[in-house]
N, C-alpha and C positions, 0 to 999 in steps of 0.2 A: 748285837744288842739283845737283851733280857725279852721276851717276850711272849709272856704264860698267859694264851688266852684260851688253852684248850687243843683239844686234836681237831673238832671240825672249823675251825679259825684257820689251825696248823696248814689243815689240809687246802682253804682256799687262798689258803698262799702261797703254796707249792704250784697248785694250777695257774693262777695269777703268775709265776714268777716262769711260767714254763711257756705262757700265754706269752708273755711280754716280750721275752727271748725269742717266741718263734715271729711276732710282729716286730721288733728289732731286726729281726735278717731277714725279712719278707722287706721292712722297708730303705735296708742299708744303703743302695742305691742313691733314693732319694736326700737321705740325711749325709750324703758323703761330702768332705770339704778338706781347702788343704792344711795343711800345716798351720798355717797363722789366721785361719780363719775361722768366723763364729756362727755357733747356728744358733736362734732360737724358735722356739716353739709358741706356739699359736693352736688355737681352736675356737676363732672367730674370723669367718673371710673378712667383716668387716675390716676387724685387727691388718689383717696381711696385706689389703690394698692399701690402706694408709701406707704401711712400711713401703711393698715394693711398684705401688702403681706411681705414675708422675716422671716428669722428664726433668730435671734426675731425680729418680726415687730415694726415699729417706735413706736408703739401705744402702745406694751410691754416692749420695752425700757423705756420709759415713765414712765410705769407702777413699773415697776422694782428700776425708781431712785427713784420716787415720792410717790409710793406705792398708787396711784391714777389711775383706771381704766378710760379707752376712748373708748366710741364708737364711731364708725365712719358711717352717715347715708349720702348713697346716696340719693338725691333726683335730677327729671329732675328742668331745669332750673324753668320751669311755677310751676312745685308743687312749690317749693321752693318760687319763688315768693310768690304765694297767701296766702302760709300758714306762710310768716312770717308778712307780708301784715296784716294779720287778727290778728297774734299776739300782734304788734306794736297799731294799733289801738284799737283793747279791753282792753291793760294795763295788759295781760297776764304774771303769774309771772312763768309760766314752757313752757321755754323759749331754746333753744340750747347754751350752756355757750360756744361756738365762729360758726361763719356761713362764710362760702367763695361765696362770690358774683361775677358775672362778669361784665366786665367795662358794657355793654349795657342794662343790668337793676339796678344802683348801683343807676342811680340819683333820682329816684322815690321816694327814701329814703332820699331824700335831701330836697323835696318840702318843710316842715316844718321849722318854724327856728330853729336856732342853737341847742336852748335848747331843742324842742322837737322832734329833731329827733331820734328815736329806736336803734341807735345804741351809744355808751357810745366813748365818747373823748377821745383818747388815746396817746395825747401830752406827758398827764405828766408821760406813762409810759414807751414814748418812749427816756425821756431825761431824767429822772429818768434812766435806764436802758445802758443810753449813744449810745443807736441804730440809734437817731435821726443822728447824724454826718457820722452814717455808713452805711444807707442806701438811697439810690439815690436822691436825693430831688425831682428831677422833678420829681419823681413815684410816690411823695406822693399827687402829684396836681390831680388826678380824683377821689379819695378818700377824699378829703376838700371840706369844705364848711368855706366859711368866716377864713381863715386861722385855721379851725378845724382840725383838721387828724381824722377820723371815719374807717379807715383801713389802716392792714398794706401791702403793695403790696407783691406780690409774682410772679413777673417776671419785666423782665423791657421788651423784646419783642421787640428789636429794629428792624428796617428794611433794606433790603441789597438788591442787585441784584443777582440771580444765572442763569448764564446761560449756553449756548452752546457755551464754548470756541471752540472745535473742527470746528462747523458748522462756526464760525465768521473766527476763522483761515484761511479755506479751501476759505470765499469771500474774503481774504486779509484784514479782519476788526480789528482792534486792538480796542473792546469795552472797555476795562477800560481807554482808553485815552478820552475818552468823558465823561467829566468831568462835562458839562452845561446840559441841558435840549434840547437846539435846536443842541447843538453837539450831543446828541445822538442819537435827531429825524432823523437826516440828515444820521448818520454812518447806521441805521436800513434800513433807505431808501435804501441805496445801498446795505447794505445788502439783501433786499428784491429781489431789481435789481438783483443780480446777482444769486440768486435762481432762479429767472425766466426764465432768462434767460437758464439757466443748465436745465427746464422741471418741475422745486417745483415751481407751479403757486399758491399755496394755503399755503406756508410756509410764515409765519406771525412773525414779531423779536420778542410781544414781548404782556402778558397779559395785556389785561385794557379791563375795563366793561362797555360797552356803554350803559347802562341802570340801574346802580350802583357805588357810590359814594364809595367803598372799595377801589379805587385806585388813586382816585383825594384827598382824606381825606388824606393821608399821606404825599402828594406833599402839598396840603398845610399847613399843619403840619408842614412843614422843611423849611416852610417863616414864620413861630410861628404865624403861624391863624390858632385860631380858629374859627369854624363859630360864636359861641360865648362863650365868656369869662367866665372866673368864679365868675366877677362881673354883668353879665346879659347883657355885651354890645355884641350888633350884632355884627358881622365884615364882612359878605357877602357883602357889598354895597364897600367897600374898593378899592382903585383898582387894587392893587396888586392881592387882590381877585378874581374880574373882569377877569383879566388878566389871570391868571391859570385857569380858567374853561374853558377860550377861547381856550388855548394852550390846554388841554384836549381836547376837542371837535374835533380837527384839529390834532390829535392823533390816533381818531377814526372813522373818517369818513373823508369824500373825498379825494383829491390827493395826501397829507401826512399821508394818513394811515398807523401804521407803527404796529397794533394788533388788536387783535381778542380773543374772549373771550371763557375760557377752562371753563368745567365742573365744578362744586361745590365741588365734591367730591375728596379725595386726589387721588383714582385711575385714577380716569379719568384725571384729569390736568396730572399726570405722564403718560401718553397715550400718551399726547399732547406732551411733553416733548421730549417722546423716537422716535415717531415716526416725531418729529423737525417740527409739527405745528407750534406749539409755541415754541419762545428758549430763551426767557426773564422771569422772573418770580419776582415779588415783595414775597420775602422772610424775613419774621420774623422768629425769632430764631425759635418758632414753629414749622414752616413747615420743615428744614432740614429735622430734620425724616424723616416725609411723604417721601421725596425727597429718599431719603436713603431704605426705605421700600417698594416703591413700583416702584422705578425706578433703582436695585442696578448695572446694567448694565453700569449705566451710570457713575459709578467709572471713575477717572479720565479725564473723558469729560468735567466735568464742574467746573463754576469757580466762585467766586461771589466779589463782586464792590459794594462799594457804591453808593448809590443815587447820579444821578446828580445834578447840584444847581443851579437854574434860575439868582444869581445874590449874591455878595459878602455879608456875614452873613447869608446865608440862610445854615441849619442846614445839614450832609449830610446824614441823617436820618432820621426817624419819627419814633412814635411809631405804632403797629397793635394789638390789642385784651387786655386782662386783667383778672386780678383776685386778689380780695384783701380776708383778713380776718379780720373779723370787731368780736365787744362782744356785743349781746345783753343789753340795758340799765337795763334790767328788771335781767340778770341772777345772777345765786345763789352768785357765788363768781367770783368776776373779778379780781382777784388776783390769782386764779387757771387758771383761764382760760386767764390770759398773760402769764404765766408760760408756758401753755402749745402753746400757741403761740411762744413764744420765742422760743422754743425747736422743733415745727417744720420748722418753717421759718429760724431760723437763728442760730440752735446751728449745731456745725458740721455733728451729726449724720444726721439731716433734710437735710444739704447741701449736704452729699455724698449721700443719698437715691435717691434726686432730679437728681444728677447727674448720677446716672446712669439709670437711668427711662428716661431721656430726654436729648433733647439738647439747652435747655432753662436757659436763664442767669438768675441769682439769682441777686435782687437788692441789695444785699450787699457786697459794694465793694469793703472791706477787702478781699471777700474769692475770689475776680479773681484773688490776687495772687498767688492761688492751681497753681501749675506745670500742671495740666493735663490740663490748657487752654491754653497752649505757643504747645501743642502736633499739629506735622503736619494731617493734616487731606489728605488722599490719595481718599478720593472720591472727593476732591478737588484742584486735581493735588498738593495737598502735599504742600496747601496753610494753613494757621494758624486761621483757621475761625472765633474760637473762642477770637481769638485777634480781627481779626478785628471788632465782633459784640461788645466785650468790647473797644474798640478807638472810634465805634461809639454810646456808652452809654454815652462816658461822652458827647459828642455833643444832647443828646437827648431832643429837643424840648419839654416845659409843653402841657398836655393837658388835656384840663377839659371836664367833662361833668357835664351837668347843665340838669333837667327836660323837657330842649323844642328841646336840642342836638340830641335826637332822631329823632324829628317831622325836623331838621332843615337836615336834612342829608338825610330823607325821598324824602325833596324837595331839595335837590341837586342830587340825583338820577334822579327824575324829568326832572331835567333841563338838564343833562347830554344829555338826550335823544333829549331834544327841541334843544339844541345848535348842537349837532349832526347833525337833522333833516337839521335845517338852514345851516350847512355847505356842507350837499349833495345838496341841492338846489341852494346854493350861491359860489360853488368853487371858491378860491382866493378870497373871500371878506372877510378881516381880521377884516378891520374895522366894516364892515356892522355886525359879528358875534360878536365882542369886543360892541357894543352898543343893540344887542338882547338880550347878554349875561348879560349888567348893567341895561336891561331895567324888565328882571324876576328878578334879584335878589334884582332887590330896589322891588319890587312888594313881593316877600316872605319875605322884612327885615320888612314892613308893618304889615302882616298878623302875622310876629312870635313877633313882638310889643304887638301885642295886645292877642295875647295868654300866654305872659308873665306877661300881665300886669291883666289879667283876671286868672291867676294860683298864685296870689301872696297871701301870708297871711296878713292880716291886722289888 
């Protein structure tokens, strides 16, 4: 396929493809199978023990209907890359007959057009199949290109609040009635106020990352901006846009400060948690666990709300993280390997394994009507969680990622930190930060212009 992105592009895909090959027969061994059997790929252990932990494991079950053997290879996320990387571009015919990708390396595979992208179209086997009407649509959006589907989603991941009902109680704060954005900068405020006043000079309401875009991406997510589209249009210069990076900034820096930024790790943010640093947390269905495992004290303490909404239509949700499963174009039989799709994703045995491994919504949304998601939840005051992260699936905002999505979130981390800057220096100058704020972002809608326009195939 066509591919003018220059010699130093040229060159790291020579290494890449030479990379791949020599980690392909470093790891031959491991990926060997017989004749009629299927391997897929994984780069999440949790993934791999759903598959093959359990007496009989899913992968045996499998085995058992279809009389079809599965191995199941881990690899970390970068092998994974480079060596399918290297596949893709050789025209490699032993290939993993399915691969589970996640959303933040998935568009790279996208760069090419329709036809030559490495991974095989899976439209018609998902309305062939009648899965198309049963699984989330907007899940299918960071998996498309040009109204293609190249995977099928395997979470929807929606976003919630969980916090310190206890500690909001004890300021007299009712936080699920702040329902807006500046209602609940304001509620935090006083929340704050009255920590301090009581001697918690360093209790903070609530996480956001003043040097990282993971918590401004979902806020704008839930006004359905993306920073760009899945037809290549910018949308940073916007001013709705504008406007929420400002409201960011003046979140995290100067007199409305209302958070402070926890540890990466799950233990550590539940540190922050128990010991009521932090008592806000942007929780996607993922994180429960964590929440659950490393904080289990805090049973019945805490509670969780949906996103607030800047203004009528804006979503009370976003999405946070991903993972689809896509079929190599190249592999043996793609009629095995949707079979065997089908059967993890979406046949009940996959759904109950999933479900007890985790606490992550399945995008198909026949099976939220299981009983076990209407179950009260007592680490959450014996709130219905799992309802409310399904009530806020079906409001769940499209989001695409496109090849410059990464570069374009890099430079909203960026700016996170410049508007920040601007507002410890400019206290109460709303305006003056609302026009720093539209004057970098028309400046990176330029620059990612021209890196789209110079990443295109011709």
């Amino acid at each position: 396929m066509a591919f003018h992105l220059g010699r130093p592009i040229l060159v790291m895909i020579v290494v890449a493809i030479v990379g791949g090959l020599g980690l392909a027969f470093l790891g031959k061994g491991a990926g060997r199978r017989g004749a009629g059997d299927l391997t897929v790929w994984v780069f999440a252990e949790t993934h791999r023990k759903i598959y093959t932990d359990g007496e009989p494991s899913l992968v045996e079950q499998f085995r058992r209907r279809s009389g079809v053997g599965v191995g199941v290879e881990l690899l970390s996320s970068r092998t994974e890359d480079v060596r399918l990387t290297s596949m893709f571009m050789s025209g490699a015919r032993d290939v993993p007959d399915a691969v589970e990708l996640e959303i933040g390396s998935v568009a790279k595979y996208f760069r090419p057009p329709v036809s030559d992208v490495g991974l095989l179209p899976l439209n018609g086997f998902l309305e062939r199949s009648g899965w198309m009407n049963k699984v989330l649509k907007a899940r299918f959006a960071p998996w498309s290109k040009d109204g293609v589907i190249f995977g099928v989603p395997h979470d929807v991941h929606p976003v919630a609040l969980a916090y310190r009902e206890d500690l909001f109680r004890e300021a007299g704060i009712d936080l699920a009635a702040a329902t807006t954005w500046p209602a609940f900068r304001e509620a935090c405020l006083r929340f704050q106020a009255y920590w301090r006043a009581h001697g918690e000079a360093n209790r903070h309401a609530v996480e956001m990352m003043d040097s990282s875009a993971d918590h401004l991406i979902p806020m704008l997510l839930q006004r359905h901006l993306n920073p760009i589209d899945a037809d290549g249009r910018i949308r940073i210069t916007e001013e709705k846009f504008v406007e929420t990076v400002a409201f960011y900034a003046e979140c995290v820096a100067g007199p409305t400060t209302i958070a402070g930024q926890a540890p990466a790790a799950a233990g550590g943010l539940a540190r922050d948690l128990i010991e009521g640093n932090l008592c806000v947390f942007f929780t996607p269905d993922w994180r429960v666990d964590d929440l659950k495992e490393y904080a289990p004290g805090l049973g019945g303490k805490m509670r969780m709300m949906p996103m607030p909404v800047f203004e009528a239509g804006d979503a009370r949700t976003a999405t946070w993280g991903g993972t689809m499963i896509g079929i190599p174009r190249n592999c043996r039989d793609p009629e095995a390997s949707w079979r065997l799709i089908e059967f993890l994703y979406f046949g009940p045995e996959g759904l109950a394994a999933r479900r007890r491994a985790s606490a992550i919504l399945p995008p198909v949304m026949t099976a939220w009507d299981d009983p076990a998601y209407g179950r009260a939840d007592a680490y959450f005051g014996g709130q219905r969680v799992d309802q409310l992260y399904i009530e806020l699936a079906k409001e769940l905002p499209e989001r695409y990622v496109t090849p410059a999505t990464a570069i374009a979130a890099g430079y909203l981390s960026k700016t996170i930190g410049d508007a920040a800057g601007y507002v410890r220096g400019h206290p109460g100058d709303h305006a003056g930060l609302v026009a720093e704020c539209r004057a970098r972002l028309g400046g990176i809608a330029r620059d990612l212009e021209r890196r789209i326009a110079h990443g295109r195939f011709d």
